[in-house]
N, C-alpha and C positions, 0 to 999 in steps of 0.2 A: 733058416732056423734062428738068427741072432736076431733079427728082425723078430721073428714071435716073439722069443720068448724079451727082447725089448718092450712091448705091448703088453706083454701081462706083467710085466714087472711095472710098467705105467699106471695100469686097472686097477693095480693093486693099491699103490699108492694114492690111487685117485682114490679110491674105495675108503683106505683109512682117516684118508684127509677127510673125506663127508662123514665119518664116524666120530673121528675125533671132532669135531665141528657140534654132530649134533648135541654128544654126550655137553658141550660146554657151556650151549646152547641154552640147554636147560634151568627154568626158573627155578630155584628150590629158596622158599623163602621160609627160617623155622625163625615162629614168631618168639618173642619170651614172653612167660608170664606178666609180667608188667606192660607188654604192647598189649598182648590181649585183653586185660583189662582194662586198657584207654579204652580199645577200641570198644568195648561194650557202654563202657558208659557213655562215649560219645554217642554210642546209637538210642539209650536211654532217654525218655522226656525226662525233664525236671518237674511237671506238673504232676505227675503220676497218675492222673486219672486217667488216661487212657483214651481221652477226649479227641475225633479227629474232624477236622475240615477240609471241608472239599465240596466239588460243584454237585449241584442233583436238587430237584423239589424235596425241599422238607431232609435234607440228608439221606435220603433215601438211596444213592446212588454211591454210597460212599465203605468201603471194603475197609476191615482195620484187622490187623494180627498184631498178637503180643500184648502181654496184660499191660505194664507199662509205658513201652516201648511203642511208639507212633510210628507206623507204617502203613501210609494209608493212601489211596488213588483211587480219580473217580472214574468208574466206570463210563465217563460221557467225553465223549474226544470233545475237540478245541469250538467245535461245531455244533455243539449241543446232540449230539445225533448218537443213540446207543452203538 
């Protein structure tokens, strides 16, 4: 009997130590207003037009989002090959 209930008083302890672990674990990153507006203007072109480059005949291969903001990749791997 001392023996069990030894073992579940371990379980137990094992149990909250991985609880307590995960809860700490946890990323919680609250940005401030002023990180979040670096962060967008750094993603913002300063050209504004919207203009993107990348590989493809005639531009044709080339994806773009966001009015300003340049984000852009070409649809043709390193190999030329769609």
């Amino acid at each position: 009997m001392k023996k069990r209930l030894l073992s579940i008083a371990f379980v137990a302890a094992m149990a909250a130590t991985a609880g307590w672990n995960f809860t700490q674990s946890e990323n919680k990153v609250n940005l401030s207003d002023l990180a979040l507006e670096n962060v967008e203007a750094l993603a913002n072109t300063e050209m504004g037009s919207g203009t993107c480059f990348g590989a493809g005949a005639g531009g044709t291969n080339v994806t773009c989002y966001g009015g300003s903001t340049i984000c852009c990749w070409a649809h043709t791997n390193i190999f030329g090959k769609n």
